[in-house]
GUMAR-869801 format. One record per residue: residue in three letters; x, y, z negated of N, C-alpha, C in turn; residue number from 1. Coordinates in pm, 1 decimal, always signed. Layout:
REM residues N
(rec 'ala' (X Y Z) (X Y Z) (X Y Z) NUM)
...
END
This chain:
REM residues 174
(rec 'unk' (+85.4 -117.5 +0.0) (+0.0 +0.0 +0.0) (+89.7 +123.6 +0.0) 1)
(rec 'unk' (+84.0 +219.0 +96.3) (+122.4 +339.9 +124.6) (+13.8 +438.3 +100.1) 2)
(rec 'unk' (+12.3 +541.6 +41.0) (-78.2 +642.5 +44.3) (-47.5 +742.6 -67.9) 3)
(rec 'unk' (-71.3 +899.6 -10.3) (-107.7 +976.5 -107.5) (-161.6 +1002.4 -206.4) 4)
(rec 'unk' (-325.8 +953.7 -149.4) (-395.1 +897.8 -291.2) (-455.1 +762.4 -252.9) 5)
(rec 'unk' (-489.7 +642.0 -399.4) (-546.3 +578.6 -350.4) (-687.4 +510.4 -435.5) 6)
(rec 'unk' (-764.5 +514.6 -436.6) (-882.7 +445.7 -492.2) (-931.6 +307.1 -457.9) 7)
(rec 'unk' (-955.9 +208.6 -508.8) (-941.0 +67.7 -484.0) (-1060.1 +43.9 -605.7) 8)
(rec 'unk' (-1182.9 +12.3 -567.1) (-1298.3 -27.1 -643.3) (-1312.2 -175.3 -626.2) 9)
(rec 'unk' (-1289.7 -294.0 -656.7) (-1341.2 -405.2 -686.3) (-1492.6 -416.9 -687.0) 10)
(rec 'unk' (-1610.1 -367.6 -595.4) (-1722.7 -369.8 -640.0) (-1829.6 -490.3 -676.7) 11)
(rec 'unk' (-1762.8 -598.2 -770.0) (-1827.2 -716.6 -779.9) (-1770.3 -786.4 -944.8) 12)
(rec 'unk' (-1865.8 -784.3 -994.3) (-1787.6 -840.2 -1159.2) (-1692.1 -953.9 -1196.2) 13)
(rec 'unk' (-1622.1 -937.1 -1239.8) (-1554.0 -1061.2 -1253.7) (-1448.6 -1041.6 -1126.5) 14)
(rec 'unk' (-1433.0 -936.9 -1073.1) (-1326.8 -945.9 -930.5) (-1212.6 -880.3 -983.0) 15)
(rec 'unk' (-1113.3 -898.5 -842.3) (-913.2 -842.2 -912.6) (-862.2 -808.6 -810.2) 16)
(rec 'unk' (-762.9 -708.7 -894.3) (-723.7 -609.7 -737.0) (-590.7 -648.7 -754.6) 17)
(rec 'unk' (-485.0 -733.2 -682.1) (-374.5 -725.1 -673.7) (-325.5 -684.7 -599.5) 18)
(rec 'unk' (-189.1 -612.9 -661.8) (-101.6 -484.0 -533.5) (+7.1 -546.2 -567.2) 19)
(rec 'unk' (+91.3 -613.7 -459.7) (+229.4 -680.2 -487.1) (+333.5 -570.8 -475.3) 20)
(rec 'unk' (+293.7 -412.0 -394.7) (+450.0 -355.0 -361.0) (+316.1 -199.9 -326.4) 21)
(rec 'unk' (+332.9 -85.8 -417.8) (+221.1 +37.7 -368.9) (+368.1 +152.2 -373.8) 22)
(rec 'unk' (+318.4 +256.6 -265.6) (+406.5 +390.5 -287.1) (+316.7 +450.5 -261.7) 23)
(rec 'unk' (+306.2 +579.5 -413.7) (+214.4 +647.3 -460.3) (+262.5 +775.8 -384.4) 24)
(rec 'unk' (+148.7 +915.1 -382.9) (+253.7 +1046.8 -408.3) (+188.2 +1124.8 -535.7) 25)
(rec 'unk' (+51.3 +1093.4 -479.5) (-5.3 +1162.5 -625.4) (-82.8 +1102.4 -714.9) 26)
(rec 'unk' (-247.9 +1000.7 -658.6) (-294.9 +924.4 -780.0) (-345.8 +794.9 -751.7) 27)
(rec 'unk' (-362.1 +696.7 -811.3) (-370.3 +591.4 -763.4) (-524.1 +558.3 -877.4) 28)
(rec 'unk' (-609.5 +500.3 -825.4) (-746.9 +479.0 -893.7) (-815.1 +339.2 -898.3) 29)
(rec 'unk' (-761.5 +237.7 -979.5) (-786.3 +74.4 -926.1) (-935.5 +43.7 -1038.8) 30)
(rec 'unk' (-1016.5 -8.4 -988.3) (-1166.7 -95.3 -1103.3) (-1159.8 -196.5 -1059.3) 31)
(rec 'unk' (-1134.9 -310.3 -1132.1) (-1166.5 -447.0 -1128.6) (-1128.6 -474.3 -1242.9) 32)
(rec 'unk' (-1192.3 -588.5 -1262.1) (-1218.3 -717.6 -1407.6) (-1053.4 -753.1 -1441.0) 33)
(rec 'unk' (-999.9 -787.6 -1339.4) (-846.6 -817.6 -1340.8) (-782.3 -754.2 -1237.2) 34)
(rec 'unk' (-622.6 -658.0 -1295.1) (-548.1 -585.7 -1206.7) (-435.4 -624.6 -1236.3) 35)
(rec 'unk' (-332.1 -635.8 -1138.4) (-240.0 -674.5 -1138.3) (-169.7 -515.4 -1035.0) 36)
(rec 'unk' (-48.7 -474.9 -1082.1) (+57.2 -424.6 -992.0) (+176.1 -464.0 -1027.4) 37)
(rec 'unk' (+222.1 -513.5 -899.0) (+402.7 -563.6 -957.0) (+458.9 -469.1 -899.4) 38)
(rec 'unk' (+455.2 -364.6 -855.2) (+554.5 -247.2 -825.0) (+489.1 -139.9 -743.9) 39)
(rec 'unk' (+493.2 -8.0 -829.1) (+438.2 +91.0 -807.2) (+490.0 +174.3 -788.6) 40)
(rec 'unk' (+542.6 +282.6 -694.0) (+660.9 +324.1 -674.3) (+571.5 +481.6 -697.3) 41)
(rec 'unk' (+656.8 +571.0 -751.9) (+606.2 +728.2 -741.4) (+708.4 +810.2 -672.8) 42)
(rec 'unk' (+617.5 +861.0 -495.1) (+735.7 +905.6 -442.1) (+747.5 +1024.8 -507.4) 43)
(rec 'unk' (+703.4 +1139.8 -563.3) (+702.9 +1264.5 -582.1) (+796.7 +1257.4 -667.4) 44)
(rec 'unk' (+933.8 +1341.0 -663.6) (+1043.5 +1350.4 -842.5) (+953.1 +1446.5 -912.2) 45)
(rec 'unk' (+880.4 +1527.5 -833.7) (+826.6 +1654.3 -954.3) (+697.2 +1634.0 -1014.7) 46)
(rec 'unk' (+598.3 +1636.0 -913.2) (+441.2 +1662.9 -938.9) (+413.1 +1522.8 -1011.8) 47)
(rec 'unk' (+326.7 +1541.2 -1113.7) (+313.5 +1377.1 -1227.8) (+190.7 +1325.4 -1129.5) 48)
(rec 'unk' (+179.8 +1194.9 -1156.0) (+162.7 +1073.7 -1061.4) (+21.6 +1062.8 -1185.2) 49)
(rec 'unk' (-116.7 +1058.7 -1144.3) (-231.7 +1047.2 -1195.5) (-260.5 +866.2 -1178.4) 50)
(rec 'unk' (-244.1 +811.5 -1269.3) (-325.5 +679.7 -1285.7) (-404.3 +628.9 -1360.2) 51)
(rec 'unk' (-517.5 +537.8 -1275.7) (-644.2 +482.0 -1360.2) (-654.4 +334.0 -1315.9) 52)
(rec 'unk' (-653.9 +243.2 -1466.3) (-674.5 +128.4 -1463.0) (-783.4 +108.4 -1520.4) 53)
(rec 'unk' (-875.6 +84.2 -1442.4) (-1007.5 +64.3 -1581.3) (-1059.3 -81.6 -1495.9) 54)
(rec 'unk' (-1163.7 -130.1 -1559.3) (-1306.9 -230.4 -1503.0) (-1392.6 -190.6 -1452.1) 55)
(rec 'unk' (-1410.5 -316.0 -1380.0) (-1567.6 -292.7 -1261.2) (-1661.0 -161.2 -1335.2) 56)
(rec 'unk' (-1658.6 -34.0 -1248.5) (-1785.7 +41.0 -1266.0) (-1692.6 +137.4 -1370.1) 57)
(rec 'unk' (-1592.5 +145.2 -1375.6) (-1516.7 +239.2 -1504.1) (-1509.0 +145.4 -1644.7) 58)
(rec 'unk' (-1555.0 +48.3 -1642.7) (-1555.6 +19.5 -1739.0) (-1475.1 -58.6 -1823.0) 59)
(rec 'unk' (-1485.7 -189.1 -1897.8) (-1350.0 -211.4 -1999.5) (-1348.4 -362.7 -1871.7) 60)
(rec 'unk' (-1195.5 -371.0 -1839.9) (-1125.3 -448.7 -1767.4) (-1054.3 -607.7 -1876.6) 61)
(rec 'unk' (-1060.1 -726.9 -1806.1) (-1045.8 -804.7 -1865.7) (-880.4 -795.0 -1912.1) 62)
(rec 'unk' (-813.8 -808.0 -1780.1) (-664.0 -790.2 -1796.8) (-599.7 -662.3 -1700.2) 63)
(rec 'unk' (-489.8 -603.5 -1728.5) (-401.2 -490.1 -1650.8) (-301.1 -557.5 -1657.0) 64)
(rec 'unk' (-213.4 -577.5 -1583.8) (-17.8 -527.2 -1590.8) (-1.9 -433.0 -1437.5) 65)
(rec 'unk' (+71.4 -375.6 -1519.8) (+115.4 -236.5 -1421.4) (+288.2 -259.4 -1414.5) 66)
(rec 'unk' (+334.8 -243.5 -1326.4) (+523.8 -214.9 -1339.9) (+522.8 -58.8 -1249.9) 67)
(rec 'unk' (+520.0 +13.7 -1308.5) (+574.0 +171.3 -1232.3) (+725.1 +182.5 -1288.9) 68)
(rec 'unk' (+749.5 +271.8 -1167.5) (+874.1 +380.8 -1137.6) (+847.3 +510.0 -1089.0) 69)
(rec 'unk' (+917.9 +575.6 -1181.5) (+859.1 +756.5 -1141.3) (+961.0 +848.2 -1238.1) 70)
(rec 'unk' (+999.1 +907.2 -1163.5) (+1093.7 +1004.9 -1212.1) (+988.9 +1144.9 -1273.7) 71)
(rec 'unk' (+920.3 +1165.4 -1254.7) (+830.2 +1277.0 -1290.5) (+694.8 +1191.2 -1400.6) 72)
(rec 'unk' (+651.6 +1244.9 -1441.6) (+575.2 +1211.9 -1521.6) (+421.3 +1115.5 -1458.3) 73)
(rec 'unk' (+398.8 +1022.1 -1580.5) (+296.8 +921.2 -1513.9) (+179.2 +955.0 -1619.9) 74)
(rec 'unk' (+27.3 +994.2 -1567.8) (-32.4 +1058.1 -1653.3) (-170.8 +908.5 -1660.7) 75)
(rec 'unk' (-162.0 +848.9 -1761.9) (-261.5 +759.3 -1703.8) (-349.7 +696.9 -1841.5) 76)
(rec 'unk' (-511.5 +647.3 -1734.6) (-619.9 +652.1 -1814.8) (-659.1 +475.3 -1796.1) 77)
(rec 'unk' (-657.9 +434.6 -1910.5) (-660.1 +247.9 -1943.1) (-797.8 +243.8 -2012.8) 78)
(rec 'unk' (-823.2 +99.8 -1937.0) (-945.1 +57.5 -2054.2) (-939.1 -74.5 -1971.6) 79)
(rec 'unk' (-896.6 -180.8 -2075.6) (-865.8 -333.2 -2083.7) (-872.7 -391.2 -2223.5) 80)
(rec 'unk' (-913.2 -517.0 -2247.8) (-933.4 -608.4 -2327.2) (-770.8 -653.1 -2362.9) 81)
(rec 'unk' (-671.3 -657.7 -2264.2) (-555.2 -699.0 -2245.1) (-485.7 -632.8 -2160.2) 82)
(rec 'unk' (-357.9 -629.2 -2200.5) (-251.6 -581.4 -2078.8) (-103.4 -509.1 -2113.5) 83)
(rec 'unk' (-24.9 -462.6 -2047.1) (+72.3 -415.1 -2042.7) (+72.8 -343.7 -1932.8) 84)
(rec 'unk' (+148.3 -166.4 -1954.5) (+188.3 -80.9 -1816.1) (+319.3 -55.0 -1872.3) 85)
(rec 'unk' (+430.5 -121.6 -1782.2) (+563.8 -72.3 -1802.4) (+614.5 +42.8 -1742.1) 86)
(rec 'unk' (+683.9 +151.1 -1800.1) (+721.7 +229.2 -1675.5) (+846.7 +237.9 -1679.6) 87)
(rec 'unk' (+926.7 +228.2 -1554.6) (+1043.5 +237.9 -1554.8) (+1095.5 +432.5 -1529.1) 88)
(rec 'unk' (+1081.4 +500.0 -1636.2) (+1062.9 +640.2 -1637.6) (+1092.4 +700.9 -1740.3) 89)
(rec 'unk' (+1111.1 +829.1 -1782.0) (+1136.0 +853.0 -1886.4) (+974.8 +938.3 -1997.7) 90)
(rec 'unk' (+877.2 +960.9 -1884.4) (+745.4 +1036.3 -1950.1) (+628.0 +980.4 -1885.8) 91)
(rec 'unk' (+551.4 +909.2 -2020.8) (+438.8 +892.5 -1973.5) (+328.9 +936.0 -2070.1) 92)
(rec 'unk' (+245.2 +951.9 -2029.6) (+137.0 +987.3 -2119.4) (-0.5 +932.7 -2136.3) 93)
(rec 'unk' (-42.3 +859.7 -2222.8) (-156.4 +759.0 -2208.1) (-248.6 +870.6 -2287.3) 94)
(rec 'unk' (-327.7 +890.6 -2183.6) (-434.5 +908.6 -2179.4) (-593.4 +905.9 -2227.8) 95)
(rec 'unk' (-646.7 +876.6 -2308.2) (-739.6 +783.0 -2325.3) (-726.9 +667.8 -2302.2) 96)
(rec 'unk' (-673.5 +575.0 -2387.3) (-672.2 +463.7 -2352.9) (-784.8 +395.1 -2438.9) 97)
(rec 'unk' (-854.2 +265.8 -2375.4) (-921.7 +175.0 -2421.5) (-891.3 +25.6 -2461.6) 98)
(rec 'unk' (-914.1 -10.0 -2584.1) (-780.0 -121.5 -2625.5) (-895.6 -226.3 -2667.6) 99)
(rec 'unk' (-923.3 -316.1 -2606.6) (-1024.9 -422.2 -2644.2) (-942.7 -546.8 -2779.2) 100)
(rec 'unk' (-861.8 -573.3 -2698.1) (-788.0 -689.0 -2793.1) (-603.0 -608.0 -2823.4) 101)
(rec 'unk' (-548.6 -637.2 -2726.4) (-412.7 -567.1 -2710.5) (-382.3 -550.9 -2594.9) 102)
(rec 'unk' (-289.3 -416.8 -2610.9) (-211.8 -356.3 -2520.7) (-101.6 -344.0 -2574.8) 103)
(rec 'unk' (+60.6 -348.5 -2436.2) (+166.0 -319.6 -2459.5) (+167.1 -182.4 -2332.1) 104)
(rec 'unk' (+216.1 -74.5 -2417.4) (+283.3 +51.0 -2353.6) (+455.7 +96.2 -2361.4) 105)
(rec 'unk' (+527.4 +74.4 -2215.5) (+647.0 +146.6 -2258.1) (+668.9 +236.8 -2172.1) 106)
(rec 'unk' (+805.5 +291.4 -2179.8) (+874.8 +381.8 -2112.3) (+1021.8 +319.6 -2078.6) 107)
(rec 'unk' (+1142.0 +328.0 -2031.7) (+1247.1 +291.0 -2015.6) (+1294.4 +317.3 -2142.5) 108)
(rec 'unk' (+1267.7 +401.4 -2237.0) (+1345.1 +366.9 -2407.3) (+1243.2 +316.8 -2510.9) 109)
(rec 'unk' (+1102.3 +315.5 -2486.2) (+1013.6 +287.1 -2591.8) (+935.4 +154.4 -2539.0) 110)
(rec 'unk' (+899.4 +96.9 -2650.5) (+748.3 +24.2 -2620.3) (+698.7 +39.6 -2755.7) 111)
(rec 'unk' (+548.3 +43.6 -2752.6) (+426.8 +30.2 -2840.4) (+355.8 -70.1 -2784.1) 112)
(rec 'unk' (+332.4 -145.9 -2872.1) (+258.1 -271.1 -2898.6) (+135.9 -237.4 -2948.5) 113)
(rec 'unk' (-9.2 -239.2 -2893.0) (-145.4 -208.2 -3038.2) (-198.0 -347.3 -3037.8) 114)
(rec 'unk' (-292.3 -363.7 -3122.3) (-374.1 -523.7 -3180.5) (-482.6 -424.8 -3238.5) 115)
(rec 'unk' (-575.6 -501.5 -3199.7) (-729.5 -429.8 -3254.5) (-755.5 -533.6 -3312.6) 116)
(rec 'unk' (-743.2 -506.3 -3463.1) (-822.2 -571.3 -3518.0) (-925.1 -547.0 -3577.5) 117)
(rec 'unk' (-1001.4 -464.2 -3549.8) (-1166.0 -463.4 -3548.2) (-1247.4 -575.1 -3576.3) 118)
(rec 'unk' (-1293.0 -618.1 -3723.6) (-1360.6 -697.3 -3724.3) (-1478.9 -719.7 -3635.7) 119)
(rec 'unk' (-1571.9 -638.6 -3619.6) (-1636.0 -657.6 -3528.0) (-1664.0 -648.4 -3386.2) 120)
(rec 'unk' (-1497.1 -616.4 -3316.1) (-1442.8 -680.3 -3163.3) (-1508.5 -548.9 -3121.8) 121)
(rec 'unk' (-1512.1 -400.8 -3174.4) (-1521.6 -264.1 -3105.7) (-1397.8 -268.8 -3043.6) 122)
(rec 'unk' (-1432.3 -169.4 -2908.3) (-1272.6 -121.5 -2843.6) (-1232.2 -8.7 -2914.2) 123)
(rec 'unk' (-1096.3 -7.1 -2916.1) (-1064.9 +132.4 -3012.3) (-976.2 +178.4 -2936.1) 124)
(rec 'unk' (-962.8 +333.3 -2938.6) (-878.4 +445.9 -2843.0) (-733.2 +462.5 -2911.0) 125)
(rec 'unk' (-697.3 +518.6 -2812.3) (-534.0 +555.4 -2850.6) (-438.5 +670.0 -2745.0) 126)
(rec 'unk' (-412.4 +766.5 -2799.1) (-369.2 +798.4 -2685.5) (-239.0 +845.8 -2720.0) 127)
(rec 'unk' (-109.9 +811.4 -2639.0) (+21.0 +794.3 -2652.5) (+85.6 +919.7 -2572.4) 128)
(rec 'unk' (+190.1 +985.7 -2648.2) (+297.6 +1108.1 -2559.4) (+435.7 +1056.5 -2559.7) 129)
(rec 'unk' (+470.0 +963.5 -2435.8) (+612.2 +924.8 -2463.8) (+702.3 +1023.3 -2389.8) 130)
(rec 'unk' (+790.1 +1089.5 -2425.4) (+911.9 +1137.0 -2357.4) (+1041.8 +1119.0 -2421.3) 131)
(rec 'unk' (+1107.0 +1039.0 -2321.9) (+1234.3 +938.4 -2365.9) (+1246.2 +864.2 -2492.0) 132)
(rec 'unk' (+1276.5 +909.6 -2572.1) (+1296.7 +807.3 -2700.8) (+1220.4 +884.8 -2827.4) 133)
(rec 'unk' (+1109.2 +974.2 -2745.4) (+993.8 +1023.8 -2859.4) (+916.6 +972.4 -2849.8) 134)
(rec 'unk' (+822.3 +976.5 -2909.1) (+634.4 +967.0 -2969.7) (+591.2 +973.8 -3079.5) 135)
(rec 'unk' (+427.9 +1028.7 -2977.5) (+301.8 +1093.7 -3006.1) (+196.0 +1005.9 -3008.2) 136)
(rec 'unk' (+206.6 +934.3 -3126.3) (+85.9 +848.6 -3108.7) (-55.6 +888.2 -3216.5) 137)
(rec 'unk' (-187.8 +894.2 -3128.6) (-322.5 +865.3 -3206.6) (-392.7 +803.1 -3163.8) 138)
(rec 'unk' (-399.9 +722.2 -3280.1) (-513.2 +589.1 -3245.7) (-576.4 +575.7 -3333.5) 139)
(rec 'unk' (-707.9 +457.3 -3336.4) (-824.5 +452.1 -3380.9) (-730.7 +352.0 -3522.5) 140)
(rec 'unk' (-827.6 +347.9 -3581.6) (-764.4 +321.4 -3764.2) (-731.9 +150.6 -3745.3) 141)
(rec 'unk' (-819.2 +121.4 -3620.6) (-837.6 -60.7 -3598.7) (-721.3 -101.9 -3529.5) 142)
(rec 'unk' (-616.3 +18.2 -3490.0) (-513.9 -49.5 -3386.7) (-380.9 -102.7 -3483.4) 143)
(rec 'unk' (-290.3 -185.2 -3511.6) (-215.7 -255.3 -3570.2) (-87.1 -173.4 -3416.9) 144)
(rec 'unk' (+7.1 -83.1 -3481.7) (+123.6 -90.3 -3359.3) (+222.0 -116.6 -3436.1) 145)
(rec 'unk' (+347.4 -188.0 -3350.5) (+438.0 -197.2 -3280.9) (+545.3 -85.0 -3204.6) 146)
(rec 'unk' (+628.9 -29.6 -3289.9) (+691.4 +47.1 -3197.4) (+850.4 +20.1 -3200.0) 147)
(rec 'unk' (+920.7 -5.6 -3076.3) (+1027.9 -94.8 -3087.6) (+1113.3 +23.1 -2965.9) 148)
(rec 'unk' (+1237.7 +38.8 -3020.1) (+1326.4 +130.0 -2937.8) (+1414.3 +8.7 -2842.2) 149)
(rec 'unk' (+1425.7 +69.2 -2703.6) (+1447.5 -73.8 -2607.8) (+1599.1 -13.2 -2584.9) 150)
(rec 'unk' (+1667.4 +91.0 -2598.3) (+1747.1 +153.4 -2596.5) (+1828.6 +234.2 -2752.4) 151)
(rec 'unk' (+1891.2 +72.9 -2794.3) (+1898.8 +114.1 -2947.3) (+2026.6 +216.4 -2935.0) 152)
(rec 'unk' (+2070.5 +363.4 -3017.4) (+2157.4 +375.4 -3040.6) (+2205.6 +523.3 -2897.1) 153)
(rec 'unk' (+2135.4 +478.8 -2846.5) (+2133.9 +620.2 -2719.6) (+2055.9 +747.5 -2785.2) 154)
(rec 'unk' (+2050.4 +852.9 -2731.1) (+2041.9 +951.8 -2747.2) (+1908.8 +1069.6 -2612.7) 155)
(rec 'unk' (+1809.1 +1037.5 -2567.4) (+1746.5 +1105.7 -2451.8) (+1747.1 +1278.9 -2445.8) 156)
(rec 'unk' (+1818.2 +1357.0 -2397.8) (+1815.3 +1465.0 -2355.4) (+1743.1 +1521.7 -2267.0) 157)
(rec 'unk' (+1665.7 +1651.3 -2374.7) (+1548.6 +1703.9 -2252.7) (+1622.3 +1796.0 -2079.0) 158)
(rec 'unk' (+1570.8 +1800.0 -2022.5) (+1673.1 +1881.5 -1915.1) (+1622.2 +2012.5 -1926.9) 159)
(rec 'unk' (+1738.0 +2091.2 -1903.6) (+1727.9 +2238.4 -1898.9) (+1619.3 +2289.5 -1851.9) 160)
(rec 'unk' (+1523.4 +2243.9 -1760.2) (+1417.8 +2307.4 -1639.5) (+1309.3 +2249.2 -1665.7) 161)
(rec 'unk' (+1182.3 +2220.7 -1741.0) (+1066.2 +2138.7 -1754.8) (+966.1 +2170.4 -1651.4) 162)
(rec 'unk' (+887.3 +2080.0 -1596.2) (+791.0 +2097.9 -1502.3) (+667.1 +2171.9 -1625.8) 163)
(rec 'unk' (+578.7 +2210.6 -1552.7) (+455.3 +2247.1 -1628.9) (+414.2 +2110.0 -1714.9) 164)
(rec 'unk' (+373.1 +2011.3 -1644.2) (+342.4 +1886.8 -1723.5) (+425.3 +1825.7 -1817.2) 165)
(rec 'unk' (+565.1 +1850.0 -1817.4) (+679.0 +1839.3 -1881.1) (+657.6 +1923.3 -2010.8) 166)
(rec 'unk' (+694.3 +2031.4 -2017.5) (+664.8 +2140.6 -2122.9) (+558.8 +2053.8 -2184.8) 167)
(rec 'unk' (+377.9 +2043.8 -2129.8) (+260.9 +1990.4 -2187.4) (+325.5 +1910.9 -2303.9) 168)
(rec 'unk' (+407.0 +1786.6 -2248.4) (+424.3 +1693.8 -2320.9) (+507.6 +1657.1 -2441.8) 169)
(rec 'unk' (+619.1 +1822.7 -2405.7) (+708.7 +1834.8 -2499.3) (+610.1 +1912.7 -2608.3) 170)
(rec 'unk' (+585.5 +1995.4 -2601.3) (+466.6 +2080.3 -2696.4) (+413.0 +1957.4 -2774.5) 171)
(rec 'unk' (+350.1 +1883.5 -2707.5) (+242.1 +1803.8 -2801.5) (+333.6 +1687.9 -2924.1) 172)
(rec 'unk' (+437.7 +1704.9 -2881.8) (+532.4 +1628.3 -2988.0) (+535.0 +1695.1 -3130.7) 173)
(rec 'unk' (+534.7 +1831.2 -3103.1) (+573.3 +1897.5 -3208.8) (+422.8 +1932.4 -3336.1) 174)
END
């Protein structure tokens, strides 16, 4: 998949959108029950890369795995029972996320792990500000995280020049 933008609706329950190899520029929009991306490429270095993984109809998705690459920021909106979005990047920002059972979120120096344990199997929100070896995490009281540095002992330096969305994300740390 090549495209600027792309929207990909699964319109049938229980259906799955697999993308073996996508180059993004700006947003990519997938609904199905089960999503799979094994490599998501973000051509833009500057402008942040808009992504949505949700389920049939917007709604909560059985499973996600995502593998992105993006030098500019990945701004993205989840709602799965299960899954993992890796990014090979240094800023991402989760969005509203929707956490049925668990989700794994990283960045090239972080991962967060959540577990809902919600006795009574509600989805609970979370929404994550990673830039390099920071975070901004709020989540619902039911999420159990995990936060594990994948880059022990390094140091991430902001760069002299922040994009607008950049700045956003540095601000919200503080």
């Amino acid at each position: 998949l090549n495209a600027r933008d792309a929207e990909l609706q699964v319109n049938v329950a229980g259906g799955s959108a697999n993308i073996a190899q996508a180059n993004i520029l700006d947003a990519l929009d997938v609904d199905a029950d089960t999503i799979a991306i094994g490599s998501l490429t973000h051509s833009d270095p500057v402008a942040p890369l808009h992504l949505s993984l949700q389920g049939y109809r917007d709604g909560m998705a059985q499973n996600v795995t995502a593998s992105v690459t993006s030098s500019a920021p990945v701004m993205l909106e989840y709602a799965s029972q299960n899954g993992a979005v890796q990014l090979t990047g240094d800023w991402l920002d989760v969005d509203d996320a929707t956490i049925g059972q668990a989700a794994t979120f990283s960045n090239s120096w972080l991962q967060v792990a959540l577990v809902n344990t919600d006795a009574h199997g509600h989805a609970q929100s979370a929404d994550l500000d990673f830039v390099g070896n920071r975070l901004d995490l709020d989540a619902s009281h039911s999420l159990a995280q995990t936060v594990t540095q994948l880059r022990a002992g390094q140091t991430f330096t902001l760069p002299t020049q922040l994009t607008p969305t950049e700045y956003w994300m540095v601000k919200e740390l503080r």
